[in-house]
N, CA, C and O of each residue as an XYZ file, in Angstrom:
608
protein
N     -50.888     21.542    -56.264
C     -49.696     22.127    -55.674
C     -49.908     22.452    -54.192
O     -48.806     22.303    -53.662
N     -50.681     22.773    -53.408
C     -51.221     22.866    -52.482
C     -51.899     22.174    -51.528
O     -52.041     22.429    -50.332
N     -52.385     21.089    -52.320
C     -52.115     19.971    -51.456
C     -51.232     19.255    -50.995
O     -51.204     18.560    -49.980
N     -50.400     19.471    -51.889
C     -48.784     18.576    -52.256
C     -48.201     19.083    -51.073
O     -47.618     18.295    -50.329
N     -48.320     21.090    -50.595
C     -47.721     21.290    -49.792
C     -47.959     21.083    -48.326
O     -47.176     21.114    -47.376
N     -49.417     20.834    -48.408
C     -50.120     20.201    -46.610
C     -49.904     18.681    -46.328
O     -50.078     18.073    -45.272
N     -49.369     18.101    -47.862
C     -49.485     16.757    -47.363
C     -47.886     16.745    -47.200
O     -47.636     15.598    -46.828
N     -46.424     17.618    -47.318
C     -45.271     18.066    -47.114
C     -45.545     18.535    -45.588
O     -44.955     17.975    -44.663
N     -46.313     19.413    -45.401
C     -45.780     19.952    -44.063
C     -46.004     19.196    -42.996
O     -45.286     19.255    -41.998
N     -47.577     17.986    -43.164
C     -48.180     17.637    -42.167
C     -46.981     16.316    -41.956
O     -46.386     15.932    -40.949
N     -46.950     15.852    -43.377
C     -45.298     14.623    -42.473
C     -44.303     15.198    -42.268
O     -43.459     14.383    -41.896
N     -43.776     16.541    -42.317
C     -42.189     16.920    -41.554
C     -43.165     17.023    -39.890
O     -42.584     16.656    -38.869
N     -44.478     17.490    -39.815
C     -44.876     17.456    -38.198
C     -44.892     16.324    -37.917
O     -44.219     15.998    -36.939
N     -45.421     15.599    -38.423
C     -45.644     13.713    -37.659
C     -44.139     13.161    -37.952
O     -43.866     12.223    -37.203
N     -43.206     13.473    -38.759
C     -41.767     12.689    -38.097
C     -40.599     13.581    -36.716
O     -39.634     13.146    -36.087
N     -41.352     15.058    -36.711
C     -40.781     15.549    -35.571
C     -41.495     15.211    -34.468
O     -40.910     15.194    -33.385
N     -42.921     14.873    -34.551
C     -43.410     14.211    -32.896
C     -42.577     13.255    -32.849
O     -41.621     13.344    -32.078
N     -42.780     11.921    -33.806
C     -42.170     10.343    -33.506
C     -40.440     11.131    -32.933
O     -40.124     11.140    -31.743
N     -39.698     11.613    -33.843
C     -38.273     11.988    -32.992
C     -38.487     12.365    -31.740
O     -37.500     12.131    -31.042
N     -39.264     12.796    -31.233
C     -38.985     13.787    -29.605
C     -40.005     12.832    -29.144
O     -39.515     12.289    -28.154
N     -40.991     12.432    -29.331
C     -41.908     11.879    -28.324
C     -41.245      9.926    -28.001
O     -41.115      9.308    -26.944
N     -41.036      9.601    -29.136
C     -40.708      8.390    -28.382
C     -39.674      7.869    -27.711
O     -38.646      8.242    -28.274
N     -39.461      7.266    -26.890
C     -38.254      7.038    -26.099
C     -37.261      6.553    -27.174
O     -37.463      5.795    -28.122
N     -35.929      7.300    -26.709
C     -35.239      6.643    -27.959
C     -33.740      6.266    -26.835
O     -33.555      6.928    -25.814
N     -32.844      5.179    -27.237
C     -31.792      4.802    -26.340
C     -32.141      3.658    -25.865
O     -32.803      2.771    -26.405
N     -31.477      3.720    -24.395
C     -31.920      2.123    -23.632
C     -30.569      1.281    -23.950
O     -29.696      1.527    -24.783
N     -30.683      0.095    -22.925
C     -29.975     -0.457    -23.357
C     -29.864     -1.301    -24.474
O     -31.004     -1.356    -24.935
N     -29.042     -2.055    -25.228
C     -29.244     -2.648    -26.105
C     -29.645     -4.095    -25.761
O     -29.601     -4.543    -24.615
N     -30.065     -4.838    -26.919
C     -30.456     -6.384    -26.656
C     -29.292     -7.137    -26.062
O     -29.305     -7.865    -25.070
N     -28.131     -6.781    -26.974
C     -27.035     -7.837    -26.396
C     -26.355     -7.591    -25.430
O     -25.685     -8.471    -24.889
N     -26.385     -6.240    -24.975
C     -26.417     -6.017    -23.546
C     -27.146     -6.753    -22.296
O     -26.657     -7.428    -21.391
N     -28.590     -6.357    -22.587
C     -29.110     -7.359    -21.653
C     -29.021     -9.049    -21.465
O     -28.974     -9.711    -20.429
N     -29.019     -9.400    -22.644
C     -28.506    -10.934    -23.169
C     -27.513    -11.100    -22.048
O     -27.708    -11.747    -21.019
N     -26.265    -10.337    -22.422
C     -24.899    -10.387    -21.413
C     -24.807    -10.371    -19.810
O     -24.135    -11.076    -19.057
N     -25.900     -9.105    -19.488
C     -26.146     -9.196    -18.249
C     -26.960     -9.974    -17.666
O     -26.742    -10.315    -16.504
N     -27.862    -10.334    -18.230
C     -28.705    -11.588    -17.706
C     -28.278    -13.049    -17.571
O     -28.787    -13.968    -16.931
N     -27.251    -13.004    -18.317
C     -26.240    -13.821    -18.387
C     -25.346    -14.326    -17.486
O     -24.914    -15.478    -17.445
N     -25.001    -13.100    -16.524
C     -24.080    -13.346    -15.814
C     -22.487    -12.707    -16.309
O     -21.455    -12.384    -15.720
N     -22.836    -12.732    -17.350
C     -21.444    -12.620    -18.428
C     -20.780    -10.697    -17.926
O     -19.562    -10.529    -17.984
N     -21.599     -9.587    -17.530
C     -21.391     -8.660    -17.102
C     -21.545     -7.849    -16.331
O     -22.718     -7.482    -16.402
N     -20.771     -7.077    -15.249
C     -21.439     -6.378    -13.947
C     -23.137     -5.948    -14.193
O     -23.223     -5.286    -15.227
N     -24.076     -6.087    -13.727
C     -25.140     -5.155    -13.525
C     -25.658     -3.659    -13.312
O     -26.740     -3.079    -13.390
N     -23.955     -3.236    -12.916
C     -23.993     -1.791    -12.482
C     -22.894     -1.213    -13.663
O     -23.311     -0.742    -14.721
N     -21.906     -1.280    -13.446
C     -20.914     -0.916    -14.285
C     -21.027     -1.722    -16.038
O     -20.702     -1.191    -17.099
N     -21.243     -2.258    -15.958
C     -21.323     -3.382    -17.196
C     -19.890     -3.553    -17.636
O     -19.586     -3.330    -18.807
N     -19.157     -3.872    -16.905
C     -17.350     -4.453    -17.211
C     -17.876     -6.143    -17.098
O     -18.797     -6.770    -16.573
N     -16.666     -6.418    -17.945
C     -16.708     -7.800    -18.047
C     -16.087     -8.727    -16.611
O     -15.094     -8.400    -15.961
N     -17.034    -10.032    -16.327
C     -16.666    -10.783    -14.855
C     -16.047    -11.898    -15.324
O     -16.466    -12.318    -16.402
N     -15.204    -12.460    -14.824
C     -14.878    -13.620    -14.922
C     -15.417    -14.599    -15.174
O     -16.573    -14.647    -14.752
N     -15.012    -15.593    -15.798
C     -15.643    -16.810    -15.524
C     -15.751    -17.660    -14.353
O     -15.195    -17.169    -13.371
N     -16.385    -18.961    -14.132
C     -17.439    -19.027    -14.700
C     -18.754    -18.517    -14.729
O     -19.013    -18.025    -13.631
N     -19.608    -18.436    -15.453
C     -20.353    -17.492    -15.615
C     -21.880    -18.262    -15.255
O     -22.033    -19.273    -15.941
N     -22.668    -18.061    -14.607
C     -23.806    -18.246    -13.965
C     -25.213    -17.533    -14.174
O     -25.228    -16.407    -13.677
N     -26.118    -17.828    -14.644
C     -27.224    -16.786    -14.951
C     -27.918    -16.568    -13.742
O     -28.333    -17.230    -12.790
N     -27.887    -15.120    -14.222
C     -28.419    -14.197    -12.921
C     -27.669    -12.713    -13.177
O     -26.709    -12.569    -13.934
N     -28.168    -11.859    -12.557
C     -27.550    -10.561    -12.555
C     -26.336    -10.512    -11.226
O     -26.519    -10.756    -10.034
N     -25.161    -10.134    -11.882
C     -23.871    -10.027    -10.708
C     -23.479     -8.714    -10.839
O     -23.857     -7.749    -11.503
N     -22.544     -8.953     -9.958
C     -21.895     -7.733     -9.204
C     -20.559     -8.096     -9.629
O     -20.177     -9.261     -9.740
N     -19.601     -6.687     -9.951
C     -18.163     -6.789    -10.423
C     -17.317     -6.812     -8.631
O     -18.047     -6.347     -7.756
N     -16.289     -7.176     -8.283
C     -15.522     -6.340     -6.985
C     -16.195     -5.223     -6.591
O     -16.999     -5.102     -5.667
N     -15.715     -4.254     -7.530
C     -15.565     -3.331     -7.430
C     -16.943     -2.430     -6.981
O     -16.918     -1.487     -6.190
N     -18.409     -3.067     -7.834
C     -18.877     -2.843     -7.635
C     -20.055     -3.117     -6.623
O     -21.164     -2.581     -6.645
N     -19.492     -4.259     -5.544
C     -20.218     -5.495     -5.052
C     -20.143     -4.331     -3.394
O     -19.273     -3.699     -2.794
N     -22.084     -4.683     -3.200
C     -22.515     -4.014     -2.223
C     -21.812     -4.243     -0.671
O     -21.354     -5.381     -0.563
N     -21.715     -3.773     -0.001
C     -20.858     -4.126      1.411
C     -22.231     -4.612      2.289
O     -23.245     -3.914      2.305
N     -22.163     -5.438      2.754
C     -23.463     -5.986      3.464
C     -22.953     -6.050      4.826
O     -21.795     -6.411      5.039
N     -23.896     -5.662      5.926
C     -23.634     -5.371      7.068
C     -22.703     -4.018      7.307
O     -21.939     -3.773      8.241
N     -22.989     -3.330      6.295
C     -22.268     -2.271      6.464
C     -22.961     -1.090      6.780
O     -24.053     -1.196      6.221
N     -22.881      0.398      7.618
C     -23.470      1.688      7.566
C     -22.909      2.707      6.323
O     -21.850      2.870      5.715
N     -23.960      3.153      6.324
C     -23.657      4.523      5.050
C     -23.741      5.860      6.445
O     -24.668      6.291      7.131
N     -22.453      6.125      6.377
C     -22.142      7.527      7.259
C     -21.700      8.987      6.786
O     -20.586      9.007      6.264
N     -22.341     10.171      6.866
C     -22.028     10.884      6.197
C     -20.454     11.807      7.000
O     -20.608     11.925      8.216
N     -19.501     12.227      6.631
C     -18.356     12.563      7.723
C     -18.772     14.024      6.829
O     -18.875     14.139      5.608
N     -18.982     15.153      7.980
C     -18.665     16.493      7.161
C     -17.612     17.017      7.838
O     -17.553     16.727      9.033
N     -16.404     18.012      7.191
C     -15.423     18.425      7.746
C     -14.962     19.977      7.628
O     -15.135     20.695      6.642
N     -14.386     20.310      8.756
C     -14.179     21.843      7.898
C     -12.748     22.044      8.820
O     -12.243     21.269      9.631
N     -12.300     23.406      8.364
C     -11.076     23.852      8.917
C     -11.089     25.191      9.569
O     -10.897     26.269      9.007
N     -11.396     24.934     11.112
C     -11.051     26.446     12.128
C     -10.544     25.976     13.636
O     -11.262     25.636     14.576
N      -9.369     26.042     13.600
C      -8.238     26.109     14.335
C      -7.965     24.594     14.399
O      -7.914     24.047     15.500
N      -7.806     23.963     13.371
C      -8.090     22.663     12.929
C      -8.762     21.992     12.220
O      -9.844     22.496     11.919
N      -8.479     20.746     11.710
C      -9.807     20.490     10.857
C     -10.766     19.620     12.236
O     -10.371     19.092     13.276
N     -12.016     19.772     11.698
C     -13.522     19.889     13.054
C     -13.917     18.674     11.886
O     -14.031     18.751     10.663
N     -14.098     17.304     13.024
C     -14.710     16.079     11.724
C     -16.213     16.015     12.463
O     -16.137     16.154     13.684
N     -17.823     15.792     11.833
C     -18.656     15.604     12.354
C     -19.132     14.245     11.696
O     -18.599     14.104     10.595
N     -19.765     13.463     11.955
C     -20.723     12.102     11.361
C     -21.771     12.523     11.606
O     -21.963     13.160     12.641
N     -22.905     12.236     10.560
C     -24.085     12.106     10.599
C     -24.618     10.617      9.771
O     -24.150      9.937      8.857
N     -25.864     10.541     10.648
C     -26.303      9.331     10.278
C     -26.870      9.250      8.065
O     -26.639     10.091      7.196
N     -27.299      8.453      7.999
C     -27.772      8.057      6.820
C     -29.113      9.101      6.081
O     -29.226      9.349      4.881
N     -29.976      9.557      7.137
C     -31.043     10.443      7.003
C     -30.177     12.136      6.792
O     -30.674     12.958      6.022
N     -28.909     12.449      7.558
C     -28.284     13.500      7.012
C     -29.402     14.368      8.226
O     -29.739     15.384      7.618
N     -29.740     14.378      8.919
C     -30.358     14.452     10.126
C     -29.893     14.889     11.279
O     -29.812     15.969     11.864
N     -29.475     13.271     11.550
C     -29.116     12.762     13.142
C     -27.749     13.018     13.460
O     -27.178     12.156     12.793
N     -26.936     13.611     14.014
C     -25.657     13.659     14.276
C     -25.555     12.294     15.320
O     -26.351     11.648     16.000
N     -24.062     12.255     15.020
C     -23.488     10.765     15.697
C     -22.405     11.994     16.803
O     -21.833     13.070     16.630
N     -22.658     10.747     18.233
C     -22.280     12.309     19.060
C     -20.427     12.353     19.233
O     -19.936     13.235     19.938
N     -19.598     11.410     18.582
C     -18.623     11.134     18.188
C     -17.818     12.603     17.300
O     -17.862     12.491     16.075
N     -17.109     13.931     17.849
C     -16.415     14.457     16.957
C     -15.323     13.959     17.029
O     -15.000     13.083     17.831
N     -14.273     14.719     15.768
C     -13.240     14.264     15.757
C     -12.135     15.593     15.204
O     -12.254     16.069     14.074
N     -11.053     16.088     16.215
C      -9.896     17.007     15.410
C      -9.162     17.087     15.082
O      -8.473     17.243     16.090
N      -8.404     17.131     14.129
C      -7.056     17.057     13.718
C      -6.148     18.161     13.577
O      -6.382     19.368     13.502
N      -5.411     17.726     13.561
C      -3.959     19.371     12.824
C      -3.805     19.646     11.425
O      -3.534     20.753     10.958
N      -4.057     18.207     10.547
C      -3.684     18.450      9.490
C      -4.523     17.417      8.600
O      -5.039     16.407      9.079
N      -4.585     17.703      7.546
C      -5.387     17.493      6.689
C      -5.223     16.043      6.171
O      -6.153     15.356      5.749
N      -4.322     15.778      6.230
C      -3.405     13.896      6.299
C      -4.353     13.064      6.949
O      -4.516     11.928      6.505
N      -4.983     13.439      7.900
C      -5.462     12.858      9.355
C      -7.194     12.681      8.378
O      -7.715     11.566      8.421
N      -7.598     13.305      7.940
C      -8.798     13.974      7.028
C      -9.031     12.647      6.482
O      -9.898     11.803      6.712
N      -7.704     12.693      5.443
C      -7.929     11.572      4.301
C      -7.785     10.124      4.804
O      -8.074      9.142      4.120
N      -7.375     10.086      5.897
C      -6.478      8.981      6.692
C      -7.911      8.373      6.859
O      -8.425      7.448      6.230
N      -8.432      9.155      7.896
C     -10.074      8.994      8.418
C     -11.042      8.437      6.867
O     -11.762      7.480      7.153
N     -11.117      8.720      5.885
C     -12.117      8.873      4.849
C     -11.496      7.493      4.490
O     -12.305      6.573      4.367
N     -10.096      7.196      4.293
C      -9.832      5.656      3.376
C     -10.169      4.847      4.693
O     -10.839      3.890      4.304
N     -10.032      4.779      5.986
C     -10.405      3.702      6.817
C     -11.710      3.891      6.462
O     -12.135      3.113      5.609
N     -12.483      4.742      6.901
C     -13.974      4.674      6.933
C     -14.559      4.202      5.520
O     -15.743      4.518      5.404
N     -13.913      3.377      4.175
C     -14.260      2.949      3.265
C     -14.619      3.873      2.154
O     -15.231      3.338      1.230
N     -14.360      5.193      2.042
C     -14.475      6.175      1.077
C     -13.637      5.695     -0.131
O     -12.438      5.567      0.115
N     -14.114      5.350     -1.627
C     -14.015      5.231     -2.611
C     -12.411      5.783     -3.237
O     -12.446      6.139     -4.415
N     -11.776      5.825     -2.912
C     -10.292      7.071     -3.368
C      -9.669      6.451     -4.785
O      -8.535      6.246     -5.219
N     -11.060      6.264     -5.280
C     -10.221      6.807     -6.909
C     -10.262      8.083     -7.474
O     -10.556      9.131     -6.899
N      -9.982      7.938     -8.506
C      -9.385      9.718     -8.658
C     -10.584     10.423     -8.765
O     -10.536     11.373     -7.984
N     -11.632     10.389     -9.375
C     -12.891     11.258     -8.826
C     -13.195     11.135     -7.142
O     -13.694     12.145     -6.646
N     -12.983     10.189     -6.390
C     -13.148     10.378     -4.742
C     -12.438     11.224     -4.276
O     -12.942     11.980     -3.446
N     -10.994     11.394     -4.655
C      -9.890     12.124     -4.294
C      -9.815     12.749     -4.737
O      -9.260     13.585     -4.024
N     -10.094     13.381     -6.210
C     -10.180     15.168     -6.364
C     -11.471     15.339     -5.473
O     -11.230     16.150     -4.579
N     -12.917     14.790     -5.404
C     -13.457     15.915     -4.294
C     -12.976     16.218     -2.800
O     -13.230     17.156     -2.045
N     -12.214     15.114     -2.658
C     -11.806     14.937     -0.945
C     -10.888     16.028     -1.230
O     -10.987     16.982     -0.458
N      -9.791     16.139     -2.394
C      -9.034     17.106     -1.838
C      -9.491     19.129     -2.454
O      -8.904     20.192     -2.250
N     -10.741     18.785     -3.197
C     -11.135     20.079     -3.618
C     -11.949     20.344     -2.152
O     -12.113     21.552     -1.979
N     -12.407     19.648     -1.235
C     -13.285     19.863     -0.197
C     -11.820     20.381      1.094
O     -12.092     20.906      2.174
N     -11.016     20.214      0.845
C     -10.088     20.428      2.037
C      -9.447     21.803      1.365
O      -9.179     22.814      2.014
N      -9.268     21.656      0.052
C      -8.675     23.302     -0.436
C      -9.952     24.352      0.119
O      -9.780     25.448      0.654
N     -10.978     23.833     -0.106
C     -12.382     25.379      0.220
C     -12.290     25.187      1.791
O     -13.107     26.016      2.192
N     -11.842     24.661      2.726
C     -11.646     24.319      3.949
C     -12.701     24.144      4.249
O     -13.020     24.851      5.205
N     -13.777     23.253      3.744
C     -15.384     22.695      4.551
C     -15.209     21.264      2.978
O     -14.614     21.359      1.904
N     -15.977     20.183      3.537
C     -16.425     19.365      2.695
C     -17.079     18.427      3.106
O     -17.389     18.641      4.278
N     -17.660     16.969      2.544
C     -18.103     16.021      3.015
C     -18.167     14.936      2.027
O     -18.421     15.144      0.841
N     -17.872     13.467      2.660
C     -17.921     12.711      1.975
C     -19.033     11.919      2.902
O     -19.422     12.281      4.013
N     -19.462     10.708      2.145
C     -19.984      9.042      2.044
C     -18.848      8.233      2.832
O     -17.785      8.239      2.212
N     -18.809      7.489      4.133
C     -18.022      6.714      4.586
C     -19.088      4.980      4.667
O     -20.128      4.780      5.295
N     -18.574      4.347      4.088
C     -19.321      2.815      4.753
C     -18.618      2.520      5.729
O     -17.414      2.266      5.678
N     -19.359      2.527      6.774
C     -18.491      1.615      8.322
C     -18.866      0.916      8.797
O     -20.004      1.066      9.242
N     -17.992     -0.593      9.064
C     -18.186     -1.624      9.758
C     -19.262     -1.750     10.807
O     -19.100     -0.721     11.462
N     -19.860     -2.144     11.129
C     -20.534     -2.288     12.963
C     -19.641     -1.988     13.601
O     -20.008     -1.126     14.399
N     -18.139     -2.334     13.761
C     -17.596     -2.073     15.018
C     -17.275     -0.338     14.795
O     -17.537      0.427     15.723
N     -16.783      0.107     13.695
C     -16.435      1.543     13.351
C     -17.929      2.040     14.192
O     -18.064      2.572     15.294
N     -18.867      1.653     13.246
C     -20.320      2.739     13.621
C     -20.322      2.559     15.135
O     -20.383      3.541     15.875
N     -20.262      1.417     15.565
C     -20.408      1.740     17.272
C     -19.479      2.370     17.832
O     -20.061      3.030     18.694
N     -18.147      2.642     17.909
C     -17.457      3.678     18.640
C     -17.633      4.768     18.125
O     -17.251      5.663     18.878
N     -18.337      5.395     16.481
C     -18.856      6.716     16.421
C     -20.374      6.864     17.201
O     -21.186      7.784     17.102
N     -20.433      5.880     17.840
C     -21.690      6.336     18.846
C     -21.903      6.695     20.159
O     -22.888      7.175     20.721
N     -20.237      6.213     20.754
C     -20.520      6.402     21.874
C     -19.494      8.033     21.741
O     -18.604      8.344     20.948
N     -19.965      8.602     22.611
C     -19.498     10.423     23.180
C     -17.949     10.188     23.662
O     -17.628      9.421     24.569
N     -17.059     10.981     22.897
C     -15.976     11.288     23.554
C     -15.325      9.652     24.363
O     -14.302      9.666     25.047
């Protein structure tokens, strides 16, 4: 009876290590099958069009902007909204400000500068203008990034 119960307790311990210790999840096989395939984004995993090509792709939506800058725009509101850029390191200021009257001008600035405005982009853009300070991610062209470089 007592053995019965060490050889009970010692496997409820060795199937609670295997649960917590080994990696459990991941993607699945036919997942990767698909994406290796070609058959589905790499990032998002939505389905691409045909025809389909092996290799790992990119959806639209999710397809990298090449030749593009990652700019950070931070903004706030005192006696206007006050726009600043900073470079990619979150560092370097770009010596380019920018002011507005109204908050229109804000969002105006964020969809040219390539900011994401689906509805998670646009509730933070507009929860960042209700607390009157915020900041987004802008991708900008070469020609955008060079006139945020030169002063005034």
């Amino acid at each position: 009876m007592l053995a019965q119960l060490r050889i009970e307790k010692f496997t409820n311990h060795i199937r609670l290590i295997f649960a917590y210790a080994l990696p459990m999840g991941g993607e699945r096989s036919s997942t990767t099958r698909r994406r290796l395939a070609g058959k589905i984004c790499c990032s998002c995993k939505s389905s691409l069009p045909p025809p389909h090509g092996p290799g790992e792709k990119y959806c639209a939506r999710c397809q990298p902007r090449i030749g593009c800058r990652r700019v950070y725009m931070y903004f706030m509101l005192r006696d206007g909204w006050h726009c600043q850029f900073l470079e990619a390191d979150l560092k370097t200021p770009l010596p380019k400000r920018l002011n507005f009257s109204s908050p229109q001008k804000v969002i105006e600035t964020a969809e040219r500068g390539g900011y994401n405005m689906n509805l998670e982009g646009r509730q933070a853009l507009d929860h960042g203008i209700e607390n009157g300070r915020g900041g987004v991610w802008l991708l900008l062209t070469e020609e955008q990034y060079q006139k945020l470089k030169v002063p005034r």
